[in-house]
Each structure stands twice: as C-alpha cells, then as structure tokens.
C-alpha positions as CSV (number, residue, x, y, z in Angstrom):
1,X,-8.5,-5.5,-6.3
2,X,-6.0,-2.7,-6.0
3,X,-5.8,-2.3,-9.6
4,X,-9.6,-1.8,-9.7
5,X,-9.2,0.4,-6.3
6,X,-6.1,2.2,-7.2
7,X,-6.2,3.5,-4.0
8,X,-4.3,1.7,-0.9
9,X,-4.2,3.0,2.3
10,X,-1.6,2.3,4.2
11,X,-2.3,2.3,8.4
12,X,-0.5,2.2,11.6
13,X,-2.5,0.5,14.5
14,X,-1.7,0.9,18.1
15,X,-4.8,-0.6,19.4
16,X,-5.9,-4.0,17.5
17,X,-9.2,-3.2,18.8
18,X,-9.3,-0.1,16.1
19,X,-9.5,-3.1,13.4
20,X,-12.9,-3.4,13.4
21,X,-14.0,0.0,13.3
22,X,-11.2,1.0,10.5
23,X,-12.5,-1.8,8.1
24,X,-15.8,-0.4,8.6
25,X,-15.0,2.8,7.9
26,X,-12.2,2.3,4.8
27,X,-15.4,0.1,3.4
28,X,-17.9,2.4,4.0
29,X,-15.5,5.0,2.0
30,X,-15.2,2.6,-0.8
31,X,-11.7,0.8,-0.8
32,X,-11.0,-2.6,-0.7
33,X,-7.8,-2.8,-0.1
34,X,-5.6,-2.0,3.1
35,X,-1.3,-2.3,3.7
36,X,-1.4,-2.8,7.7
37,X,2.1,-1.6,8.3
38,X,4.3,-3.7,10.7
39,X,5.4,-0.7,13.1
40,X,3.5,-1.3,16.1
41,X,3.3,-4.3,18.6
42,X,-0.8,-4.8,17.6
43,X,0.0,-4.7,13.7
44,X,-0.3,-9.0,13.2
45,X,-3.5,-8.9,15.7
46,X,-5.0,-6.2,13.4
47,X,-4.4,-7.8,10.4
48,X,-5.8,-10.9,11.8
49,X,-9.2,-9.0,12.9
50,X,-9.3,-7.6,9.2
51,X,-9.2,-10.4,7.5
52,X,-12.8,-11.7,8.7
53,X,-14.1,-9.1,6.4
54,X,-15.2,-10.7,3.1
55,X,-15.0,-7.1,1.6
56,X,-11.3,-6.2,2.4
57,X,-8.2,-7.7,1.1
58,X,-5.7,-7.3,4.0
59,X,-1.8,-6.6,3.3
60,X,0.9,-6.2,5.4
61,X,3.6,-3.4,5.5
62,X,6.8,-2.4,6.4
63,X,8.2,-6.0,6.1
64,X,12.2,-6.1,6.5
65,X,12.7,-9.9,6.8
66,X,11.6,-13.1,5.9
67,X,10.5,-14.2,9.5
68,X,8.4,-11.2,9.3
69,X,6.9,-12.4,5.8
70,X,5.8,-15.8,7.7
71,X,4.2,-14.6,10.6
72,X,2.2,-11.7,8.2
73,X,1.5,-14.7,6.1
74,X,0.2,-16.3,9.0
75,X,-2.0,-14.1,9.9
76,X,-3.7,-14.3,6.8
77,X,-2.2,-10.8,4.9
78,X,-2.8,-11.7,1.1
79,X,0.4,-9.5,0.0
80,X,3.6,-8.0,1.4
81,X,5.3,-4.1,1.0
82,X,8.6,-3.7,1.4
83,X,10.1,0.0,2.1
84,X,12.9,-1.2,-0.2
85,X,14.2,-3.9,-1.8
86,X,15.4,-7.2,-0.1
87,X,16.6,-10.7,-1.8
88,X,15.5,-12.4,1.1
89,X,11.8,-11.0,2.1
90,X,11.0,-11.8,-2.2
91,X,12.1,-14.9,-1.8
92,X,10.4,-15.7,0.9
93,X,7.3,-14.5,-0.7
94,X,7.4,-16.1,-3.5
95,X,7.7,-19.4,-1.8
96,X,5.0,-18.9,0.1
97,X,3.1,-17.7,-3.3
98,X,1.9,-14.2,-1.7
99,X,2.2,-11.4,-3.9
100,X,5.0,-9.0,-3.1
101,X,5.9,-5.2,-4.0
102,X,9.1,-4.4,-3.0
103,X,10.0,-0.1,-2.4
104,X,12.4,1.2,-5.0
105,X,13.6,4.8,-5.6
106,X,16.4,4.2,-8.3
107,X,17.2,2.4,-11.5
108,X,19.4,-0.4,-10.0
109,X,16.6,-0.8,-7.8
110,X,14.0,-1.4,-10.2
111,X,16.3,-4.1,-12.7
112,X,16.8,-6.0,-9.4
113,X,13.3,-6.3,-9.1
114,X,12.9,-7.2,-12.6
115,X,15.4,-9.9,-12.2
116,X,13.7,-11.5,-9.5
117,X,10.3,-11.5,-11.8
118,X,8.5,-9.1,-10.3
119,X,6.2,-6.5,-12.3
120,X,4.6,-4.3,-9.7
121,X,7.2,-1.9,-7.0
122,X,6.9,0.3,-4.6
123,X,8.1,4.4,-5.5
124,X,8.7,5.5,-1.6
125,X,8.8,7.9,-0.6
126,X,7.6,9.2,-4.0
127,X,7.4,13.0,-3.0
128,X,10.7,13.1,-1.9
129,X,12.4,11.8,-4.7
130,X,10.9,14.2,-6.7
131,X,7.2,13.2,-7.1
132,X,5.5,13.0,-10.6
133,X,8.7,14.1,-12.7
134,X,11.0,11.8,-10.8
135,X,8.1,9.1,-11.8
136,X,7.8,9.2,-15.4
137,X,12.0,9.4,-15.3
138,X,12.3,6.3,-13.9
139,X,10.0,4.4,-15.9
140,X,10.8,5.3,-19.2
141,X,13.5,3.2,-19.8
142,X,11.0,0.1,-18.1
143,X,7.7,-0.2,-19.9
144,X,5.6,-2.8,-18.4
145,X,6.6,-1.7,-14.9
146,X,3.8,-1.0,-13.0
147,X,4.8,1.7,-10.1
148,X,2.4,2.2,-6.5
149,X,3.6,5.5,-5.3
150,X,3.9,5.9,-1.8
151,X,5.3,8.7,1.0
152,X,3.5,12.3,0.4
153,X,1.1,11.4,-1.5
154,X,-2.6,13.1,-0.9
155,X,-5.8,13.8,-2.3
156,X,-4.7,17.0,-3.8
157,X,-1.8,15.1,-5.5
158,X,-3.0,11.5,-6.5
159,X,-4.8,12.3,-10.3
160,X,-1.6,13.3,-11.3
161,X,0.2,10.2,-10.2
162,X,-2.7,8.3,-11.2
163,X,-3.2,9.8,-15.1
164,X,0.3,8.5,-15.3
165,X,-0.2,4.8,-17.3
166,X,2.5,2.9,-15.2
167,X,1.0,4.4,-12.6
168,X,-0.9,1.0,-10.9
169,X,-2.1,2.7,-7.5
170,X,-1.1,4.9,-4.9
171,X,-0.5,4.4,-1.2
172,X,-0.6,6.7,2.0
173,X,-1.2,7.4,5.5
174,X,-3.8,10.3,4.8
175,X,-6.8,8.4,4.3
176,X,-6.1,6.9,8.0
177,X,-4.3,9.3,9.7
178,X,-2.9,8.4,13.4
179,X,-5.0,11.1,15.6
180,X,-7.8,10.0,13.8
181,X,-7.5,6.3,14.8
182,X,-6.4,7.7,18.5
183,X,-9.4,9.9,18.3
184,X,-11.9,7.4,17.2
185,X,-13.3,9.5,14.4
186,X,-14.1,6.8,12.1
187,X,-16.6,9.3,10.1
188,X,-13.8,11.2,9.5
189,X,-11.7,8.3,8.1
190,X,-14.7,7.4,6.1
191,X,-15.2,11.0,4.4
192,X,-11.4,11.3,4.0
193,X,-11.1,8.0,2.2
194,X,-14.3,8.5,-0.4
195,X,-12.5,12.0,-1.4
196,X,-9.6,9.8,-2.2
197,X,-12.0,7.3,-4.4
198,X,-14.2,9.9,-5.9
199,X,-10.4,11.5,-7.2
200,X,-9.2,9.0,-8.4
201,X,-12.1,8.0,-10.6
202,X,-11.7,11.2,-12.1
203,X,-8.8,10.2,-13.0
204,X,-10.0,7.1,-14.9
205,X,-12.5,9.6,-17.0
C-alpha cells in the first residue's frame, strides 16, 4: 500500500481519542497508509483504535528497541520505522515477520541494512542531510534500494523526491500537523493530505 500511496504520514498523538477522527480524515484525503510515531504516552492506544479501520494500514514510529517492536506488534501495527538503524529492533522484526524500515543517513548505514536483508530504509532527516542531491548520492552506488524520505519534507518538495526511481515514498509530519490535531481541525488535515496525493500523482505522470 505505500508503494501504491507513496505518501506516509507520519503523526504524533497526544489524545488516543484523536484516532478516530485522524483516520477519517487521512482517508477522506486519500492515503492509506499512517507511521503512528511512539513519542507520546497515547501512541500504542492510537494505533490500536486505527487498526479497526479496514481502509488504513497502521505503522508504528519512532521504535528504539525491541520491547517496543512487541508491544507495537501487539497492538496490531503491520510495520515498524526506525529513526536509525538498530541490530536488535530488525531482528526483532523479522522474527515477528512485520515489515521493518530502518532510518539511515550514510553509506555504512545503508550496507548494514543490506546485510541484514532488508530492501526498503528510511533517509531522515532527508532535508538536513542535504535533501534531493544528498538522495541520488547515496543511492548510486546501491541500485535496488528503495529509499522513504523523511524530516522536511512538504508538499512543495515531495515531486522531486518522488520523480527520483529509488525514491519508494515519502514521510512527514505536514499532512498532520500537531496544532491541527490539538485544534481538532480535521478538515484541515483532510485538505492538507489530498494536496499531498494530488502531488504526488503528478509525479507518477
């Protein structure tokens, strides 16, 4: 799904009792996908509530360790983000057969992630590296990779990360932004996140 999406937003939930209304609203804008991000207290509740939608595939974020990979697991998130890479949290995943995508932002990053058999990462935080050049760098020497840029990207931004071919999606906070959730302005969530999707089908033209 995110491949056909190529759009992931990736959330912060204080209140689980936003889950509800997010998913409504991230559906309504026409994504299927959503990274719940493991930084606040409500995060496993929330992913939990998501995951009785039969039009969203729920994944956690911001996953350090592997206790945290169980209890994500557990609450039914079908993959895992990393903010970098860790032995332990792939491992973990892999046992547990839930896809993983671990957050890389150099070359010894990347063969480690090769090495544990893994074809999809994480560039975070992509605009800070050095954004679209820093990008095509790092994956010419890896064809086949298949990169999800994350950290400053936006919807004036994401065609050119997504007209790149190991370019598999791109992830971000702007879709979902925190005073919107605080706010309750779901429409505006909505409208944000079917800019995002409208982009990046022009990218796919």
């Amino acid at each position: 799904m995110l491949a056909a999406d190529r759009i992931l937003p990736v959330v912060a939930l204080d209140n689980a009792d936003w889950a509800t209304p997010l998913g409504a609203a991230l559906a309504a804008g026409g994504v299927h996908t959503i990274e719940v991000t493991l930084r606040t207290r409500a995060a496993l509740a929330a992913i939990r509530t998501l995951t009785d939608r039969t039009d969203l595939i729920v994944g956690a974020g911001t996953v350090t360790s592997a206790e945290q990979v169980d209890h994500v697991v557990d609450a039914g998130a079908r993959f895992v983000v990393c903010p970098g890479f860790s032995s332990g949290v792939i491992r973990r995943c892999q046992r547990r057969e839930v896809t993983v995508i671990p957050g890389v932002a150099t070359p010894t990053e990347i063969q480690m992630a090769l090495d544990a058999g893994l074809s999809v990462v994480k560039l975070f935080p992509a605009e800070q590296l050095g954004g679209l050049p820093m990008l095509k760098a790092l994956a010419a020497p890896f064809p086949g990779l298949r990169f999800v840029p994350t950290g400053g990207v936006t919807t004036a931004n994401l065609r050119g990360y997504l007209d790149h071919p190991a370019v598999l999606a791109v992830g971000g906070t702007w879709m979902a932004p925190a005073a919107l959730l605080a706010a309750g302005r779901w429409d505006d969530v909505t409208s944000l996140t079917t800019a995002a999707v409208t982009e990046s089908r022009e990218s796919d033209r």
